[in-house]
C-alpha positions as CSV (number, residue, x, y, z in Angstrom):
1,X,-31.6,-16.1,-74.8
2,X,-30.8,-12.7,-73.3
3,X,-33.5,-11.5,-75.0
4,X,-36.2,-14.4,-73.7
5,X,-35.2,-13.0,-70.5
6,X,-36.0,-9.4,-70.6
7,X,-39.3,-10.3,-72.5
8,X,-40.2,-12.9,-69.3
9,X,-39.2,-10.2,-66.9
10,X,-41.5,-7.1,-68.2
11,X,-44.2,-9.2,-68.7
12,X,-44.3,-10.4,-65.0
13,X,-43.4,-7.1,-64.1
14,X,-46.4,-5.5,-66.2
15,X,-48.7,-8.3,-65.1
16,X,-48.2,-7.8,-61.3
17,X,-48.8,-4.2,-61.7
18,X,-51.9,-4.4,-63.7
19,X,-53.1,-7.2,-60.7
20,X,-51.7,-4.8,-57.9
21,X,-53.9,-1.4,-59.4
22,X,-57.0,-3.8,-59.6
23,X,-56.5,-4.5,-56.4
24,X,-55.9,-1.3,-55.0
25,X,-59.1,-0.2,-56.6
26,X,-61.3,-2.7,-55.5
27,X,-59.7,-2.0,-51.8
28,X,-60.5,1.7,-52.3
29,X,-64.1,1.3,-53.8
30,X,-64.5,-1.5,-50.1
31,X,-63.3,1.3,-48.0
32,X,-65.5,4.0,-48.9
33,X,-68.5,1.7,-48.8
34,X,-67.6,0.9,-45.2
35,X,-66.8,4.6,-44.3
36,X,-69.9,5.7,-45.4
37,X,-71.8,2.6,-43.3
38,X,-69.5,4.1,-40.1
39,X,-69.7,1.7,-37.0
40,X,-73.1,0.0,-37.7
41,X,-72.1,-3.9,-38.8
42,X,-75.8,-4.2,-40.5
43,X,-74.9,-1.0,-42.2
44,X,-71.8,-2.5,-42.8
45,X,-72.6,-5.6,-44.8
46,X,-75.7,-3.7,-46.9
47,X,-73.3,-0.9,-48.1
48,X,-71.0,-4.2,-49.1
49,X,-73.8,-5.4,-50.5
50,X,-74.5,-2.2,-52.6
51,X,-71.0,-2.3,-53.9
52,X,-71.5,-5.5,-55.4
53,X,-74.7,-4.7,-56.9
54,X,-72.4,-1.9,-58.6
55,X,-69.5,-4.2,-59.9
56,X,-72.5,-6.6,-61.5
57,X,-73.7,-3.7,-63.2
58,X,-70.5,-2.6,-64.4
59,X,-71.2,1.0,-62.7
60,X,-68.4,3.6,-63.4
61,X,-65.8,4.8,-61.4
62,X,-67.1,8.6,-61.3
63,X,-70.7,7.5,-60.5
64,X,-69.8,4.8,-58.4
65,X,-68.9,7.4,-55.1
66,X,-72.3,9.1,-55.3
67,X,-74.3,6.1,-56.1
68,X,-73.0,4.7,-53.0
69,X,-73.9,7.8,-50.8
70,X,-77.6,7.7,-52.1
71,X,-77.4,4.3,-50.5
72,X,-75.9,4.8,-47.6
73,X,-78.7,7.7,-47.2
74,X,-81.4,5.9,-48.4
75,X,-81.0,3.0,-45.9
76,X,-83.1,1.7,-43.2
77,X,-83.0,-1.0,-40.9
């Protein structure tokens, strides 16, 4: 029973870490799409947009940054 225990544990443990860094990274990749829209609340929601344009097309991590300053450069209202 001990045993049952431990296993329980670590898994929930492992499982709410795995959720929390997925999280974290879709908090981060929010935030820089917002920073780079700065105060503008049209800017705003077509950098948020953008983003999830990138997450449909399973964009990388490493490409994802610049990707999202082309936008933010390319936009116009």
């Amino acid at each position: 029973m001990d045993y049952f225990i431990v296993v329980v544990a670590t898994l929930a443990g492992l499982g709410f870490h795995v959720w929390l860094y997925v999280r974290m990274r879709r908090w981060m990749d929010r935030d820089l799409a917002l920073s780079l829209a700065g105060g503008d609340p049209h800017k705003q929601a077509y950098m948020l947009q953008r983003l999830q344009h990138a997450r449909q097309s399973k964009m990388g991590r490493k490409a994802l940054a610049q990707w999202l300053a082309q936008e933010a450069a390319a936009y116009s209202r």
